[in-house]
C-alpha positions, 0 to 999 in steps of 0.5 A: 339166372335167378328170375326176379318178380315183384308183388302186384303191389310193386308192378302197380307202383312201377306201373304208376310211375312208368305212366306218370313219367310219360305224362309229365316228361313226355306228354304223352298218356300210356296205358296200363297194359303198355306201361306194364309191357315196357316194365316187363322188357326193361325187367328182362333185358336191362334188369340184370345190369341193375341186379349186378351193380346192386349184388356188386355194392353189396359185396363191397360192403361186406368186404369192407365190414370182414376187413373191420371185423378181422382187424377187431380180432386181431385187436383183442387176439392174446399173446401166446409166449 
């Protein structure tokens, strides 16, 4: 499996956000290091849930655009006799 990593920008954003949803919904402070420890567990054990939905949606998209596409040329596609 592909292992997916983020920026140091994007690991600070979640870091934040980890952090601010301790405060504001727990009321509890968390620091850095124990935001960026809980990021790293959820990204290893439950990241690949959301990575499959995600790959998931996708391929609904393209089936329903190649369904599109392949009615199109059915669409201009010439008679032959």
């Amino acid at each position: 499996m592909v292992t997916i990593e983020f920026s140091a920008q994007e690991k600070s954003e979640i870091v934040d956000k980890i952090q601010k949803y301790f405060n504001d919904e727990l009321e509890q402070d968390i620091g850095q290091f124990d935001a960026e420890f809980l990021l790293d567990f959820f990204s290893e054990k439950v990241g690949a849930y959301y990575y499959n939905r995600g790959l998931e949606d996708a391929r609904i998209v393209i089936e329903k655009n190649l369904d599109k596409v392949t009615d199109a040329l059915y669409e201009i596609e010439q008679p032959t006799t």
